[in-house]
Backbone as a printed PyTorch tensor [residue, N CA C, xyz], in Angstrom:
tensor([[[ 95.8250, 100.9340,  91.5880],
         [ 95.5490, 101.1890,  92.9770],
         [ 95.4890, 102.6950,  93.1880]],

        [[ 94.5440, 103.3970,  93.5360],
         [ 94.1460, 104.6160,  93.7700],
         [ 94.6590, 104.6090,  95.5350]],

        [[ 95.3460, 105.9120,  95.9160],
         [ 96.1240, 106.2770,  96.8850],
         [ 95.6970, 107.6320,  97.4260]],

        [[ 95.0530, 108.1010,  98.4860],
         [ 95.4120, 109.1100,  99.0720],
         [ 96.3380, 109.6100, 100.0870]],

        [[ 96.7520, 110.5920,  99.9840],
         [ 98.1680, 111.2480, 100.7620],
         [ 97.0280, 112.0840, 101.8280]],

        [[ 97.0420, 111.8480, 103.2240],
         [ 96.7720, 112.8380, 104.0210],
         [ 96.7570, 113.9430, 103.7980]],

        [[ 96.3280, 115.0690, 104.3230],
         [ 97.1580, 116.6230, 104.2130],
         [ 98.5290, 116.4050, 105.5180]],

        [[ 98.6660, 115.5050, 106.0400],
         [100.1190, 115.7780, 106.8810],
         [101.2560, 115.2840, 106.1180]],

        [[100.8080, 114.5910, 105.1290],
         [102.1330, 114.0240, 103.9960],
         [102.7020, 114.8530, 103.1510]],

        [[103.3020, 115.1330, 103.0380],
         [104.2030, 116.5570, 101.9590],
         [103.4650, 115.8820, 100.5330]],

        [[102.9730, 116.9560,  99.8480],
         [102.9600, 116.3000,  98.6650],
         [103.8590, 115.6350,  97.2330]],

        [[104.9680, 115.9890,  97.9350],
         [106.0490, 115.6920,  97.0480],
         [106.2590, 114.1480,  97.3680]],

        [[105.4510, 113.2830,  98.3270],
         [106.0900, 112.1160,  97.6420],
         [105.3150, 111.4940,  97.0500]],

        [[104.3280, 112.0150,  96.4690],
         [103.4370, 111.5910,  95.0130],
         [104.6350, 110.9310,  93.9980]],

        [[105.5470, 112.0660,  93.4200],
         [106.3340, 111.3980,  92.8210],
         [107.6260, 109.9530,  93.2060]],

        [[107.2730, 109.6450,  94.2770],
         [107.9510, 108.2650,  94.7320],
         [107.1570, 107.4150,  94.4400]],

        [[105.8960, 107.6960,  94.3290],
         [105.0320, 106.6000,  94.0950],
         [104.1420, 106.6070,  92.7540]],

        [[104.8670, 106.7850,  91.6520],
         [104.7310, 106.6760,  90.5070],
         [103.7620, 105.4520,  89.7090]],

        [[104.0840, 104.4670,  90.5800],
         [103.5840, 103.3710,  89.7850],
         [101.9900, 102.7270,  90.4420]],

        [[101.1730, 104.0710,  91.3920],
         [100.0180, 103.8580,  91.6760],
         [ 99.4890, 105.3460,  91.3360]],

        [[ 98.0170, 105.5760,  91.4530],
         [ 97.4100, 106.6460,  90.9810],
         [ 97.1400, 107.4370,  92.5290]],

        [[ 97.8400, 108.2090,  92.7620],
         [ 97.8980, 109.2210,  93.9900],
         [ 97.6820, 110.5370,  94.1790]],

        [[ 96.6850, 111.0580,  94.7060],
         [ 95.9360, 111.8810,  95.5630],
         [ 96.3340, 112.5020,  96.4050]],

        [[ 96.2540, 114.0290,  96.5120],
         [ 96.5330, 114.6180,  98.0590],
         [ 94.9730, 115.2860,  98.3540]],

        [[ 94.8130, 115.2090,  99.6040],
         [ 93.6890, 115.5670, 100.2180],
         [ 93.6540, 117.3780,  99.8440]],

        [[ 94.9520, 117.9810,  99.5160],
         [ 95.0500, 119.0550,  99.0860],
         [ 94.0960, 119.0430,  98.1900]],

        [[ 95.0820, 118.3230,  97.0020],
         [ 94.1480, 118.2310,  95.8790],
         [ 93.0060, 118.3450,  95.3600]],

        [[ 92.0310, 117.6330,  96.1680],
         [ 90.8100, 117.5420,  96.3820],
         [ 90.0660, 118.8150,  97.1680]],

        [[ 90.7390, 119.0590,  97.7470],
         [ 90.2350, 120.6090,  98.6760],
         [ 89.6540, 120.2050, 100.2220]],

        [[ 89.9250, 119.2550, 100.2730],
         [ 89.6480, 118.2350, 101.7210],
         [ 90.3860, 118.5690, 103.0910]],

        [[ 91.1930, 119.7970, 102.9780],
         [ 92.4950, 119.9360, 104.1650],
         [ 90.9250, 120.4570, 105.0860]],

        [[ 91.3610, 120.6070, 106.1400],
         [ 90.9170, 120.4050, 107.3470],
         [ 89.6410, 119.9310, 107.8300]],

        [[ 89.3260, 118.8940, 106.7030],
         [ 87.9830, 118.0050, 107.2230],
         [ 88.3860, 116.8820, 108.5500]],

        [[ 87.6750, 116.2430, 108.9000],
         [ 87.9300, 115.2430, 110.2860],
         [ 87.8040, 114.5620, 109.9320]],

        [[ 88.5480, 113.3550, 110.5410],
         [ 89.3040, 112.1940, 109.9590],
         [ 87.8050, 111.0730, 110.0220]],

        [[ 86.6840, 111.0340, 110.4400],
         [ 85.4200, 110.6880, 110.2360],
         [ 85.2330, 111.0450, 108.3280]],

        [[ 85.5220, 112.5540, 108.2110],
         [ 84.1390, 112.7770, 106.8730],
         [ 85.3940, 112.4390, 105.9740]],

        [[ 86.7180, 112.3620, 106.6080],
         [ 87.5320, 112.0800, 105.4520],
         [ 87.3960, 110.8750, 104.9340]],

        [[ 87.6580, 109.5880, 106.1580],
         [ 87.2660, 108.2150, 105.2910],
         [ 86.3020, 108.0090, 104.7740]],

        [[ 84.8860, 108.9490, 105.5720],
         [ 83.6460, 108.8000, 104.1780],
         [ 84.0100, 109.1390, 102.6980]],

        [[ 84.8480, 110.4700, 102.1420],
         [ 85.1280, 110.6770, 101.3790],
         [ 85.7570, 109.7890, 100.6130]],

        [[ 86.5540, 109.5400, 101.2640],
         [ 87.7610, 108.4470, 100.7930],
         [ 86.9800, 107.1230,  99.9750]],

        [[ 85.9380, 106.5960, 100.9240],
         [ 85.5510, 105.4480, 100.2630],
         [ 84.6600, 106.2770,  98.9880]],

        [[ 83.9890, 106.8740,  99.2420],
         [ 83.0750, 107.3570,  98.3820],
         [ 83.5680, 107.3580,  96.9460]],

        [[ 84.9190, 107.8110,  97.0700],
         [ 85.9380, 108.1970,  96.1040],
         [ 86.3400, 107.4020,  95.4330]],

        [[ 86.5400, 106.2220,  95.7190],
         [ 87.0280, 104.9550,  95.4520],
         [ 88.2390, 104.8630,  95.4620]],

        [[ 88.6180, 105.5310,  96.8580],
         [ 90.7420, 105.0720,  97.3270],
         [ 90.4930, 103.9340,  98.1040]],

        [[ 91.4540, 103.4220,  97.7520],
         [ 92.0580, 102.1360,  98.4370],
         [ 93.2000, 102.2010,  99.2630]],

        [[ 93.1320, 103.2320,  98.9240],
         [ 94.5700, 103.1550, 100.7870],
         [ 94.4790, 104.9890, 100.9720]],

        [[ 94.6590, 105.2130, 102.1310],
         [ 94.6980, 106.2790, 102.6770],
         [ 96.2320, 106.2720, 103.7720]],

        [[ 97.3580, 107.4300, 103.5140],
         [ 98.6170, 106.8940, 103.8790],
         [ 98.4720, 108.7090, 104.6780]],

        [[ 98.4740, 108.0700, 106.1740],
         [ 98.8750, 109.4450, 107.0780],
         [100.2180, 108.8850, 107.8890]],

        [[101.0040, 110.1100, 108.7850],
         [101.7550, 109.8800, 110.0110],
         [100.7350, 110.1750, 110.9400]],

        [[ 99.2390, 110.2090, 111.0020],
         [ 98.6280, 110.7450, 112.0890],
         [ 97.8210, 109.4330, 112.6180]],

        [[ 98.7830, 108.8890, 113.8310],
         [ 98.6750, 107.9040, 114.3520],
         [ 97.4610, 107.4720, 115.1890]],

        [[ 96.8590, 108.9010, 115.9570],
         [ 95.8190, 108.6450, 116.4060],
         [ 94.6010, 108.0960, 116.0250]],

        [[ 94.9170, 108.5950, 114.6000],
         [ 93.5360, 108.0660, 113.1270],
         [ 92.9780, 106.4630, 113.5980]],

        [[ 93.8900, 105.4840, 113.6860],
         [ 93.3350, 104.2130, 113.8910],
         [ 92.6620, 103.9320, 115.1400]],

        [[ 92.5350, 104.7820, 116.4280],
         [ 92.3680, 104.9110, 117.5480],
         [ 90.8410, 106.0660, 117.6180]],

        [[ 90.7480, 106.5230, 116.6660],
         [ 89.8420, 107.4510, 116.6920],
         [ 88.5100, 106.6260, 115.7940]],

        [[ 88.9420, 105.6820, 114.9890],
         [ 87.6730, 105.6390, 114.2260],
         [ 87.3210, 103.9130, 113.9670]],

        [[ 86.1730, 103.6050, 113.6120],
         [ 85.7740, 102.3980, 113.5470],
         [ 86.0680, 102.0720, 112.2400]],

        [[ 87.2970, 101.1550, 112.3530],
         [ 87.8330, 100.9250, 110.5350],
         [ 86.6090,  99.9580, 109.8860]],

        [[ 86.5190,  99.0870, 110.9490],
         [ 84.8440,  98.0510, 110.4840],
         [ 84.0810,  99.1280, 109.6920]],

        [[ 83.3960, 100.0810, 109.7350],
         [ 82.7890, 100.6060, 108.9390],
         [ 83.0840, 100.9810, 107.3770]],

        [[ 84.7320, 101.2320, 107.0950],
         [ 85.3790, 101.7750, 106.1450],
         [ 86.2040, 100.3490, 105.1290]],

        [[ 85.6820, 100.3300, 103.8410],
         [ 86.5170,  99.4560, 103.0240],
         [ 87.6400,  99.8440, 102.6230]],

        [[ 88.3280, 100.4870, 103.4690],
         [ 89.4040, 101.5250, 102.7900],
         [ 90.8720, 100.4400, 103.5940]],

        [[ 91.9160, 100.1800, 103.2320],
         [ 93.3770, 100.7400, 104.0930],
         [ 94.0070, 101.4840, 104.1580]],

        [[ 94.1750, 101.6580, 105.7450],
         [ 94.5270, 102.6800, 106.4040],
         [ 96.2120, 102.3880, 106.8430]],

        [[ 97.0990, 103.4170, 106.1850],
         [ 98.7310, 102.7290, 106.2990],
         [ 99.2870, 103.8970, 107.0760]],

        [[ 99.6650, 104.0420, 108.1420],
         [100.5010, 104.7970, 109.2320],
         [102.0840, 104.7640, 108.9040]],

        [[102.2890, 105.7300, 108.5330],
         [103.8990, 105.3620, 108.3940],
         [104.5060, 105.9940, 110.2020]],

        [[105.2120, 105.2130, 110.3030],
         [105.6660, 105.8300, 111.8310],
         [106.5420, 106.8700, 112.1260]],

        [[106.5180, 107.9150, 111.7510],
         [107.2990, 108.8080, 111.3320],
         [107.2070, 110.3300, 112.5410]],

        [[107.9450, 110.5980, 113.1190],
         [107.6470, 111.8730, 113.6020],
         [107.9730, 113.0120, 112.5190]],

        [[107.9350, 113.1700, 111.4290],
         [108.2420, 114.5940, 110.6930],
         [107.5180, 113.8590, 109.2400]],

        [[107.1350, 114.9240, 109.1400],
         [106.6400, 115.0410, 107.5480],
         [106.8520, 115.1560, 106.5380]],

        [[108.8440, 115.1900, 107.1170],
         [110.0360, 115.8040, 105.8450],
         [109.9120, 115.0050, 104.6120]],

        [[109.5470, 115.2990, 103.2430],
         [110.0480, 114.3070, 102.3880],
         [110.8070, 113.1130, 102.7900]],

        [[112.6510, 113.4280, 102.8160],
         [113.4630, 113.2240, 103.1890],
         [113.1740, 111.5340, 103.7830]],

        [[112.3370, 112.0970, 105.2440],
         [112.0410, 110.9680, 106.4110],
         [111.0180, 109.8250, 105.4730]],

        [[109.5800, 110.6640, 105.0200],
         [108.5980, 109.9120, 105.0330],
         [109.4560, 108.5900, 103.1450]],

        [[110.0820, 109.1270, 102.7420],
         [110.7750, 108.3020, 101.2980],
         [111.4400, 107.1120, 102.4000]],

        [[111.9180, 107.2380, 103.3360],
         [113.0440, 105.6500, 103.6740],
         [111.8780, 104.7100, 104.3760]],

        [[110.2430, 104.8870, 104.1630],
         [109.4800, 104.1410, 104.8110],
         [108.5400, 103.1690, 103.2610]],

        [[108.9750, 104.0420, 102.3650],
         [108.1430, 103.5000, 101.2360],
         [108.6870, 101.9340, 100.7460]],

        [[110.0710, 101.6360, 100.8660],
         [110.4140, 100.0810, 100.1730],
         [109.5080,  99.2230, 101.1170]],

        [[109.4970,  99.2490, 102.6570],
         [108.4680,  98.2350, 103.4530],
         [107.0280,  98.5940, 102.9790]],

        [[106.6330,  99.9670, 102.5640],
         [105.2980,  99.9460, 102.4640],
         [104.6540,  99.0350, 101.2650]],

        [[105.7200,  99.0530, 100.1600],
         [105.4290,  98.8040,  98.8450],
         [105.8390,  97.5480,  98.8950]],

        [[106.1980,  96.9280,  99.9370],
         [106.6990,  95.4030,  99.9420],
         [105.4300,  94.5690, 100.6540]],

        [[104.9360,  95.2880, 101.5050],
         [103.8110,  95.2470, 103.0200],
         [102.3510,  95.1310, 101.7640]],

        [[102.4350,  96.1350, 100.6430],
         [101.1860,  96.6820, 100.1750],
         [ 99.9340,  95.3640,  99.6960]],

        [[101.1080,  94.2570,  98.5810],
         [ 99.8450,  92.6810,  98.6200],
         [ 99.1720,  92.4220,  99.2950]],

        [[ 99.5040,  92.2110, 100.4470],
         [ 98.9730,  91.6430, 101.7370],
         [ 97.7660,  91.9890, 102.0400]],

        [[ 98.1720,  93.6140, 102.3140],
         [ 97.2190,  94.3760, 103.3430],
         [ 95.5190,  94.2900, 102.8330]],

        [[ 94.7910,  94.7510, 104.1760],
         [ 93.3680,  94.3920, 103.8000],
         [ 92.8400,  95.3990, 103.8620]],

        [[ 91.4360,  95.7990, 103.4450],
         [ 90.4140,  96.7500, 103.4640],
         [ 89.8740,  96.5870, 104.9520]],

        [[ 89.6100,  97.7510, 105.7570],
         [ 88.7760,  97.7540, 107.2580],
         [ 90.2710,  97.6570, 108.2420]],

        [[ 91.1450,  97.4100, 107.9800],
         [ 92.3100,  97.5060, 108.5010],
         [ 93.2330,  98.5450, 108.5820]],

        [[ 94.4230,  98.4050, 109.5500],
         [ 95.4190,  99.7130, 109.4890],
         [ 96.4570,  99.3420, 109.7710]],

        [[ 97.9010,  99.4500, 108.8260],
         [ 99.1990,  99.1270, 109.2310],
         [ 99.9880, 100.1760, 109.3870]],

        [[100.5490, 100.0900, 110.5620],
         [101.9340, 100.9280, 110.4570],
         [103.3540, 100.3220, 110.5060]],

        [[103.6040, 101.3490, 109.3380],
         [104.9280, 100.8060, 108.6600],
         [106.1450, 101.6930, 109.2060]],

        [[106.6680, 100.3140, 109.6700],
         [108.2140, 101.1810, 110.1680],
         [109.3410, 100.9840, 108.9400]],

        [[110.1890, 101.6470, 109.5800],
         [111.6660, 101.6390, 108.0130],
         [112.0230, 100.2350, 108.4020]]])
């Protein structure tokens, strides 16, 4: 499962999530594109989940267009710290979830 990390996700919790292939929008050189050319990218790319705290994202864009999931962690801070006590529901939540869709995951 190929994973991108927002640029609002610290990149340090790449290493929490060891056991999928994960991406920071850093990485890629993608920081301050709009959340439009990003999910183009994204699919283009071939990620399968795209993981922001930027809640407005699902409100801003037509997921129908995008084969991607879109996972909101509900988080006000970006601290490592915070965004690690949301990953056991995400990684429990993750079977399920569908492409064109968006979950947000609380602790």
């Amino acid at each position: 499962m190929k994973i991108l990390l927002d640029e609002c996700i610290t990149k340090r919790l790449k290493k929490h999530l060891t056991e999928f292939k994960v991406t920071t929008v850093r990485e890629l050189g993608w920081s301050g594109i709009k959340n439009g050319r990003l999910m183009t990218l994204s699919v283009e790319n071939g990620f399968d989940v795209l993981i922001t705290i930027d809640k407005k994202l699902i409100f801003q864009q037509n997921l129908d267009k995008y084969p991607i999931t879109i996972v909101v962690l509900d988080s006000n801070s970006s601290k490592l710290e915070e965004l690690v006590t949301f990953l056991p529901s995400f990684k429990t939540q993750l079977d399920g979830m569908e492409k064109h869709k968006a979950y947000i995951i609380e602790k």
